[in-house]
N, C-alpha and C positions, 0 to 999 in steps of 0.2 A: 471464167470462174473466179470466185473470191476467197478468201481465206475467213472465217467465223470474225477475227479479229477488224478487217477492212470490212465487214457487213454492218457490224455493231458501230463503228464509228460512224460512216455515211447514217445508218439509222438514227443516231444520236444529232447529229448535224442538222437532219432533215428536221427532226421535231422540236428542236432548240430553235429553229428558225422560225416553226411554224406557233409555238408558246411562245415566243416574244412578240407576233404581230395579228396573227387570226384567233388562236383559241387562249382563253382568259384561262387562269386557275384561278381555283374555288380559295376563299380567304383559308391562311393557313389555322389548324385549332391549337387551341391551349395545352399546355403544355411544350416541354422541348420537343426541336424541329426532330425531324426524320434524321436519321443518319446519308439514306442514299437523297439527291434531288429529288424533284418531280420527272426531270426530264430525265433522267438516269431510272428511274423505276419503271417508266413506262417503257423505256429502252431496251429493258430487260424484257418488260413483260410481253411484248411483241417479239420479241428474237424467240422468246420460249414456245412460242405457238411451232414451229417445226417438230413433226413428227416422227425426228431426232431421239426427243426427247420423251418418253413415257406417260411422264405425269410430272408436277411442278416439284413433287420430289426428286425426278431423276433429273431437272433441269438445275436444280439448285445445288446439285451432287458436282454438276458439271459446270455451275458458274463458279462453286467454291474452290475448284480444280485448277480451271482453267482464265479465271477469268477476273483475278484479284489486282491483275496487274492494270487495269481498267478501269477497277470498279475496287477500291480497297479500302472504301468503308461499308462494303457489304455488310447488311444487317443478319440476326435470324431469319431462318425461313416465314416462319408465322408472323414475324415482325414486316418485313418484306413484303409477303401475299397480302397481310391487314391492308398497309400502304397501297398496294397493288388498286384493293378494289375499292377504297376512298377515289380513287381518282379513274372510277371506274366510267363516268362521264365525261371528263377530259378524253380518255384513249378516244370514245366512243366519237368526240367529235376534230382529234385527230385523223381519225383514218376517214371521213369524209372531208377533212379538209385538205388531203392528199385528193385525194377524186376532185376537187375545187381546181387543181395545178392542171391538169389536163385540158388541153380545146375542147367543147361541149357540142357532142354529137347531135346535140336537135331533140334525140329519143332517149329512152330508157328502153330495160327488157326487166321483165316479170317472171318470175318462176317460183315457186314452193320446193321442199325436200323435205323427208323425213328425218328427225332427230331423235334417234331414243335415250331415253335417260336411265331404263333400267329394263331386267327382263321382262316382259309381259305374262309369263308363267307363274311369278312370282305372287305369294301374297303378303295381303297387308296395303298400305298406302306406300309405302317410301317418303324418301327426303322433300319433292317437291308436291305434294297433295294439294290439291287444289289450283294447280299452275298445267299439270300435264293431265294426257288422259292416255287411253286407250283407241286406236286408228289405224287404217290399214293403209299400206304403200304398196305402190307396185314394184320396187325396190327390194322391200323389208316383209312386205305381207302384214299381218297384224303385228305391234308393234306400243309399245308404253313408252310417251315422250312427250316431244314438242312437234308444231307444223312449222317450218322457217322461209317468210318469205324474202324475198331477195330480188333488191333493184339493181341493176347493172347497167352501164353505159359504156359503150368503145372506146377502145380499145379492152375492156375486161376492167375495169376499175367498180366495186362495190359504190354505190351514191345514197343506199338504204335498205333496210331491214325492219322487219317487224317477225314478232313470235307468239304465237297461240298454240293453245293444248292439240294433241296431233289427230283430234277428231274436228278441228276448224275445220271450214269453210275455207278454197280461195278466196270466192268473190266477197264472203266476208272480211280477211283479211285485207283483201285489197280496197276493199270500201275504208277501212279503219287507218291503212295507211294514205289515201286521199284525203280524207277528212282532217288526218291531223299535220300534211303537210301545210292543207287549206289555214288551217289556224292552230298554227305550234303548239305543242306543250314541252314547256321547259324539262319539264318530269322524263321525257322521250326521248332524246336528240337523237338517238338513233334510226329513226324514218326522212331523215335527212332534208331537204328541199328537190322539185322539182329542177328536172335538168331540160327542158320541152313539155310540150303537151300532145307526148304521142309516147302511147308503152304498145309493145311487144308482147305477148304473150300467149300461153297456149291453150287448149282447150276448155281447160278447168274455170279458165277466168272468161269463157264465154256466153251469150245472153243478149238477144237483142233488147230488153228490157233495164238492166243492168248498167249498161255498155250506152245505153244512149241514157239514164240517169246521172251517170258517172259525167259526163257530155256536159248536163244543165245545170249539174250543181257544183260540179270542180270543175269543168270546163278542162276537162283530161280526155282523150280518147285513144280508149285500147282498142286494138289492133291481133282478134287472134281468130283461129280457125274453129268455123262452126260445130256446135254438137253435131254426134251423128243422126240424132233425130230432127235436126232444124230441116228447114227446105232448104234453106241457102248449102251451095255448093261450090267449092272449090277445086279447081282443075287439079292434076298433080305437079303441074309448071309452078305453080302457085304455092304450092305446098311443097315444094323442094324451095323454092328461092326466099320464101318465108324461114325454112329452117335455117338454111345457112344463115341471116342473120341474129337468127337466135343460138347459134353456137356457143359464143362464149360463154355465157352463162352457163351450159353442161360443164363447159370445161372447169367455170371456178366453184362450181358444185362438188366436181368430185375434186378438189384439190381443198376447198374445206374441210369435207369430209377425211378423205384417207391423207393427203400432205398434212394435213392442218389439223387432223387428227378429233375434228370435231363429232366423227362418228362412234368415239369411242368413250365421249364423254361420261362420265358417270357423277353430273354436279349435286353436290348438298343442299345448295341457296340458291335461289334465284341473281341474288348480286353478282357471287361468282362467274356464272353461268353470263352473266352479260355484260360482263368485264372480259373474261375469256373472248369469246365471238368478239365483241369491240377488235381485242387485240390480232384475232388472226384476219378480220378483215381489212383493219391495219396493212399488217405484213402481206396480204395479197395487194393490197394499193402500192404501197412500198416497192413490190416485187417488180407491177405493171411500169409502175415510173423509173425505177432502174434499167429496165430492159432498154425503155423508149434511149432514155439518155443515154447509153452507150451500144445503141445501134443493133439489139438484139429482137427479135420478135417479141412483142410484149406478151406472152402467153409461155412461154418457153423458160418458166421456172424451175424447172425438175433440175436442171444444172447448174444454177445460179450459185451455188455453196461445194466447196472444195473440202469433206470436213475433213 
């Protein structure tokens, strides 16, 4: 275990190292500089994703508390969160440039989850109209949010993401997130690069039509078990040894959601909202390469922090 104060330093080292030689910052703007770094606010803003912590109110209650000795030209909050989510495409290619540090398993894995952003009973539009919609989970049941898809690689290291209204489509999504690995868009970083050309995935993302598209045109091939109305059939040998390698990904699913507290989100802006996620997939990356380096199962976060 670590104590909050050895966590936040290792965090700060890790991305000072990674800002001086892999991820560029954006030119600085006009006016006088920020009071905190760049690599100090992102610092922050990844420590804050523990579910510790409430909301970035109750984290900044707890950095002004604890955490001046570190960090002692702490700004305002609103001055700080502004900061925050300027450099909300740095984080973002942070924590895939953690996933970078790991040997490259060959594969990726594929999965979706529900995100809600507000009650579904509720009327009116809410804060993101036109971003979220109305979708049902087997999770959640119907449900007013986002769809979140999610690439993973082994040992549990996030490598991308991509986000749609929570009536998307997988295979839509996963078309959009091939397409724009195929040829970047700067506006994106977030759907990361290819780590092999073999994904993982489950039902959802299944399709002999699809699946041998995806083949001709990204020269990608998914790997998941057939509808149950396809002819094709899978033993249960096959469907047990298939899941176990899709494990980790349940696992960093539900530690987004409940550890990482992204299930409880309730964002205003879409910026926010992918500033935040950048950040906790961060600190899941983070977590993963922690473990490895000091000899602990790379999954086994729940005790990583001593508070």
């Amino acid at each position: 275990m670590a104590d909050p104060e050895t966590l936040l330093i290792e965090v700060y080292v890790e991305i000072d190292e990674l800002l001086g030689t892999t991820v560029p910052l954006p030119p600085r703007r006009s006016g006088p500089p920020p009071k905190l770094t760049a690599v100090e606010t992102i610092t922050l803003g990844i420590f804050s994703q523990w579910s510790r912590f409430r909301s970035e109110r109750n984290f900044y209650g707890f950095a002004e508390k604890h955490l001046r000795g570190l960090f002692p030209h702490l700004p305002d909050r609103s001055q700080f969160n502004r900061h925050l989510r300027r450099l909300g495409d740095v984080v973002t290619q942070v924590a895939l440039a953690l996933a970078d540090l790991a040997p490259a398993a060959g594969y990726e894995i594929l999965d979706t989850t529900a995100v809600p952003t507000r009650n579904a009973q509720r009327r009116g539009t809410g804060h993101l109209a036109g971003f979220t919609a109305v979708g049902y989970s087997p999770r959640l049941h119907w449900y007013e949010g986002l769809h979140l898809l999610l690439c993973e690689a082994p040992p549990g290291l996030i490598t991308g993401l991509g986000v749609g209204p929570a009536n998307a489509n997988d295979r839509a999504l996963a078309e959009t997130l091939f397409a724009l690995r195929a040829a970047p868009d700067a506006r994106l970083p977030e759907v990361g690069h290819q780590h092999g050309q073999r994904y993982l995935a489950d039902t959802g993302f299944a399709g002999a039509a699809c699946q041998q598209g995806w083949a001709e045109v990204y020269d990608v091939h998914v790997l998941a078990p057939p509808q149950p109305d396809s002819a094709r059939r899978w033993s249960p040998v096959e469907r047990q040894a298939f899941a176990r390698l899709r494990q980790p990904i349940e696992s960093i699913i539900h530690r987004l959601l409940d550890w990482f507290r992204l299930g409880s989100e309730r964002p205003h802006d879409l910026a926010g909202l992918r500033t935040r996620l950048a950040a906790k997939c961060a600190l899941n990356n983070f977590c993963i390469l922690y473990n490895v380096r000091h000899g602990r199962p790379p999954l086994k976060i729940a005790d990583i922090l001593e508070w």
